[in-house]
N, C-alpha and C positions, 0 to 999 in steps of 0.2 A: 212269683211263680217261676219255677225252673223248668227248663223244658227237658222233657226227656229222650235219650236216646234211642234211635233204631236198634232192636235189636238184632241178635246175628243173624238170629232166623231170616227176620225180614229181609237184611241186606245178601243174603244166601237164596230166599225165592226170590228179589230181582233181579240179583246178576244169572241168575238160570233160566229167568225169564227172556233176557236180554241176548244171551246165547245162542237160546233156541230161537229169537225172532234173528238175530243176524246169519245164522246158517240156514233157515231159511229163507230168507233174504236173496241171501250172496251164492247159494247151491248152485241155483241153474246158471246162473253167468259165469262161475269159476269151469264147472262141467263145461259148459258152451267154449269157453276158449280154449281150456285144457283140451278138448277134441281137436279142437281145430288144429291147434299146434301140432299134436300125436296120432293124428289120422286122417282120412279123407272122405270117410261117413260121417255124415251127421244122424246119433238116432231120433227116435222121434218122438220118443218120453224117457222120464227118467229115469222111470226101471233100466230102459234099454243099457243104458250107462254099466252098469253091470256087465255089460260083458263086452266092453271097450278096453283100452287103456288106464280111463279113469273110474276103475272096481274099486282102487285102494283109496281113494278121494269119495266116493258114495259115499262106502262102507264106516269110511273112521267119521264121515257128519251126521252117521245116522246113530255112533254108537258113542258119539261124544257126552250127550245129556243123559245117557244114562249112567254113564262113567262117573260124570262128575256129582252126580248125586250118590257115587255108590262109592266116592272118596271123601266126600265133605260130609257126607251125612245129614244130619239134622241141626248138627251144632253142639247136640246134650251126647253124654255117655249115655249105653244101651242102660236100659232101664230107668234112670235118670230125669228126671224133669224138673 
């Protein structure tokens, strides 16, 4: 028996997977320092970050997973399977 390989697909929804768990992971602590460094408020949720210093640090974690699914695609040419 030969075993077979992951497809792309699969190896595409776990590194998207694995993305989206480390930036949420790693969000509030990057935010947390980055304040600290860049200001002398701490806010008090994470929306608040928006309208600190670190807007351009929210903004690009929030629009990374969709980016990356809207460059990699699915794997197949449109119509394709």
């Amino acid at each position: 028996m030969s075993q077979e390989q992951p497809s792309d697909l699969i190896i595409s929804y776990l590194s998207l997977r694995r993305i989206v768990g480390a930036i949420g992971i790693l969000l509030p602590f990057v935010l947390r320092i980055g304040i600290i460094a860049f200001s002398d408020q701490i806010p008090y949720s994470i929306s608040s970050y928006y309208y600190s210093p670190m807007r351009n640090i929210l903004v690009a974690s929030l629009c990374a997973p969709p980016v990356k699914v809207a460059v990699t695609g699915d794997g197949h040419p449109a119509g394709r399977r």
